[in-house]
C-alpha positions as CSV (number, residue, x, y, z in Angstrom):
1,X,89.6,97.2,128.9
2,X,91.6,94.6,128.8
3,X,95.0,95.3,127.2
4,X,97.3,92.0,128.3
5,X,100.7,92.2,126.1
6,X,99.8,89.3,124.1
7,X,96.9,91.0,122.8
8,X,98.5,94.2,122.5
9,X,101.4,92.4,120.2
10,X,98.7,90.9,118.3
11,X,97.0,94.1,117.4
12,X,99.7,95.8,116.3
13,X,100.9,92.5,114.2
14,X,97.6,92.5,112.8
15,X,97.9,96.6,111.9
16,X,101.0,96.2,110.4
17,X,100.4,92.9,108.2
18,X,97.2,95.6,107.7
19,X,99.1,98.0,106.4
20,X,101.5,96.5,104.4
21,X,98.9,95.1,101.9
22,X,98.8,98.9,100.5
23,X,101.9,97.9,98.9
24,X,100.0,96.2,96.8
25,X,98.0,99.2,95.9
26,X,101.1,100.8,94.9
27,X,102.8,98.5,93.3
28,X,99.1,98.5,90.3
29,X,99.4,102.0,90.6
30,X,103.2,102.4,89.8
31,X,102.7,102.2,86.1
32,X,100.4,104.9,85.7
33,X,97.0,103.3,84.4
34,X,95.5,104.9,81.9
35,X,92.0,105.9,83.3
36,X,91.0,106.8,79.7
37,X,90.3,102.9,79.4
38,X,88.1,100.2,81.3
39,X,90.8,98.1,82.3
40,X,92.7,101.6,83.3
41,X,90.0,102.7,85.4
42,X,89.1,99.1,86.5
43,X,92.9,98.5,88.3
44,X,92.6,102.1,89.8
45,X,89.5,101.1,91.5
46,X,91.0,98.0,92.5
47,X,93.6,99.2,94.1
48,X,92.0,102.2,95.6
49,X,89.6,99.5,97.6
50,X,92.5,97.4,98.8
51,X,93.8,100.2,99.7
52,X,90.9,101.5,101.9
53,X,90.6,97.7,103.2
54,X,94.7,98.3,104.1
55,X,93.3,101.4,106.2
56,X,90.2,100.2,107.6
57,X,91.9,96.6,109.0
58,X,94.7,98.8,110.5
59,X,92.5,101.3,112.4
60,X,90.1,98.0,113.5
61,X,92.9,96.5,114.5
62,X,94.9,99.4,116.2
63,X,91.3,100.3,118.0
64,X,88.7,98.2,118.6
65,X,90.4,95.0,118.6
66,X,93.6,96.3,120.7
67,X,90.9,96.5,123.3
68,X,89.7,92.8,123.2
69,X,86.6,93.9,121.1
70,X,84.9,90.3,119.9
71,X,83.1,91.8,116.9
72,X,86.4,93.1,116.3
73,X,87.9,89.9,115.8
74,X,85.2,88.7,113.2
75,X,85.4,91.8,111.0
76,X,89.1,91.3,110.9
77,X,88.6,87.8,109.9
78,X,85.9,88.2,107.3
79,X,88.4,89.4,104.3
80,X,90.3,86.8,104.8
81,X,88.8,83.8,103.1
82,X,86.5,86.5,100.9
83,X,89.5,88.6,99.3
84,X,93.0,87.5,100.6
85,X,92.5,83.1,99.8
86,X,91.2,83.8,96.6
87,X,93.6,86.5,95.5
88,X,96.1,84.4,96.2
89,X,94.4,81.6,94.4
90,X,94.1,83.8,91.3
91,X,97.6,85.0,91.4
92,X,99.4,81.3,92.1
93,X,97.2,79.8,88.8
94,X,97.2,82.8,86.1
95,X,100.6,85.0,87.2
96,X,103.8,83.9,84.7
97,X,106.0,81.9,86.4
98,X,109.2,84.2,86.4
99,X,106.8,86.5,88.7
100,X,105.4,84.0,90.9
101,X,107.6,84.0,93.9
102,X,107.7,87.9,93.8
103,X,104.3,88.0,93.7
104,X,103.1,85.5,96.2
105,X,105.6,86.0,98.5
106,X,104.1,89.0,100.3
107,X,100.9,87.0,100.2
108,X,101.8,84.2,102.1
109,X,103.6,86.4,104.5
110,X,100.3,88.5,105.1
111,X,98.7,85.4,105.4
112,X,101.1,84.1,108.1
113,X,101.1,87.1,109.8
114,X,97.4,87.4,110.4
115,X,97.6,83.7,111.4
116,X,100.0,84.8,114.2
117,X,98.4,87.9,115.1
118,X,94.7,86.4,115.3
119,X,96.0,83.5,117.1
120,X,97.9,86.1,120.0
121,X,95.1,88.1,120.3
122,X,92.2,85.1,120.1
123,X,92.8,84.5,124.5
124,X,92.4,88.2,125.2
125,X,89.3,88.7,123.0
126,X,87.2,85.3,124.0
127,X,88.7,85.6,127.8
128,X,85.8,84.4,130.3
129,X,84.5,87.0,131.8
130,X,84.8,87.2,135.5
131,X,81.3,87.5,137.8
């Protein structure tokens, strides 16, 4: 187990840029969908799963990964370019513009923040290993 400070401080970076993203969830569930409609039902399921995905990035990264895990590392990477790059790619091109910094703001700082965290726990998880 190899728990070096940088990678500790990464995880828990990681857990809480995790974790933060279920303000997201609510945030759509604030207004009280109706789930007597598609669309209703269709933004409770949406932010149910980024919910979940809040919970299960956290726990990877408070667990596995804390511990230099390398599969760790991938899982946490794979939303990334699969969920967070093209929400934000959605949101920048179709949100109004009064909403746009309020809404990508938080983005771009989840963003950065798994940049950072990736980055300080990226030495501890690809480490050589000693013989």
């Amino acid at each position: 187990m190899n728990q070096t400070p940088r990678l500790k401080l990464g995880a828990i970076l990681l857990a809480i840029g995790a974790l933060s993203l279920s303000a997201a969830s609510v945030a759509m569930l604030a207004p009280r969908p109706d789930v007597t409609t598609t669309i209703g039902r269709l933004l409770c399921a949406g932010a149910l799963a980024n919910f979940s995905l809040s919970l299960i990035w956290a726990l990877i990264a408070f667990i596995p990964l804390r511990r230099g895990e390398k599969w760790a590392f991938w899982v946490y990477c794979f939303p990334i370019p699969l969920y967070g790059v093209p929400m934000f790619v959605l949101d920048a091109t179709n949100v109004e513009k009064a909403h746009l910094l309020s809404t990508l703001t938080p983005q771009v700082m989840d963003l950065l923040i798994a940049a950072i965290g990736l980055l300080l726990v990226a030495p501890g998880v690809f480490r050589a290993k000693k013989v």
